[in-house]
C-alpha positions in Angstrom: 70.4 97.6 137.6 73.8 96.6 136.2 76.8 98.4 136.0 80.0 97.8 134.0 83.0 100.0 134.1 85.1 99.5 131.2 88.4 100.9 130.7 91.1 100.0 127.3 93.0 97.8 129.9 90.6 95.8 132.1 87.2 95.7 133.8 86.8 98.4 136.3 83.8 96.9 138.0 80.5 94.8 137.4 77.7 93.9 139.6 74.3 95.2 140.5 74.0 98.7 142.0 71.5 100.9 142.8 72.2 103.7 140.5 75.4 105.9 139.6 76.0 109.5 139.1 78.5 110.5 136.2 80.1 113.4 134.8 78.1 114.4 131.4 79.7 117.2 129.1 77.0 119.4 130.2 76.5 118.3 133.9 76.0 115.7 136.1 73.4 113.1 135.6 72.3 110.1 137.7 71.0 107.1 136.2 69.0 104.5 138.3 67.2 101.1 138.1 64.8 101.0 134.6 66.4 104.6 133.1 65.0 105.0 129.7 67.5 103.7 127.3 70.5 106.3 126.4 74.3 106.9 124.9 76.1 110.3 126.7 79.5 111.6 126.3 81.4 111.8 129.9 84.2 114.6 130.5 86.5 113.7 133.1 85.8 114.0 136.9 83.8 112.0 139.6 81.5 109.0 139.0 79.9 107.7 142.1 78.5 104.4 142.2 75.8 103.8 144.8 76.3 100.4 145.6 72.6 101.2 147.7 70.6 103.8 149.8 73.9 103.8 152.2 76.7 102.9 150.6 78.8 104.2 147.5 82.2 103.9 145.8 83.6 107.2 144.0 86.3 107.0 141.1 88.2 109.6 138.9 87.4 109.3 135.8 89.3 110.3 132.2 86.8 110.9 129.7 84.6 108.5 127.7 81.1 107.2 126.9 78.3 106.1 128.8 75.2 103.6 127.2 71.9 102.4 129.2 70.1 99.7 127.7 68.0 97.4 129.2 68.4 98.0 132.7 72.6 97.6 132.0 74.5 100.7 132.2 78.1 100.2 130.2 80.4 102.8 131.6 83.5 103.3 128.9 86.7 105.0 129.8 90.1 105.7 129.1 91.2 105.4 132.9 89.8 105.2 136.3 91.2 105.3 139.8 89.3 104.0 142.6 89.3 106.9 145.7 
């Protein structure tokens, strides 16, 4: 699947992964390859981007909106930090 990370300023991140788990207003939720298509609201906390079966990157999100379409998830937030 694809993943963008969008922020007001610049592009966070884009490239294929093999799923990522964000921060919904009710809970966490994971999305992976061929999710049924979606729009969610994000509060602010972890996302963790599973780059595959071994490896992931985790940010600090600020809140924002999340859309799955296609096989593409579109991650967009007002600010992420990388750690």
């Amino acid at each position: 699947m694809t993943l963008e990370i969008l922020t007001p300023e610049k592009k966070i991140f884009s490239g294929d992964v093999y799923g990522v788990l964000l921060p919904g207003i009710s809970g966490l939720f994971e999305v992976l390859d061929r999710h049924a298509p979606m729009v969610s609201a994000l509060r602010a906390g972890t996302m963790k981007v599973l780059i595959d079966k071994s490896a992931s990157t985790l940010y600090t999100i600020q809140s924002g909106f999340v859309e799955v379409l296609n096989n593409k998830t579109t991650v967009l937030i007002e600010g992420a930090v990388e750690g």
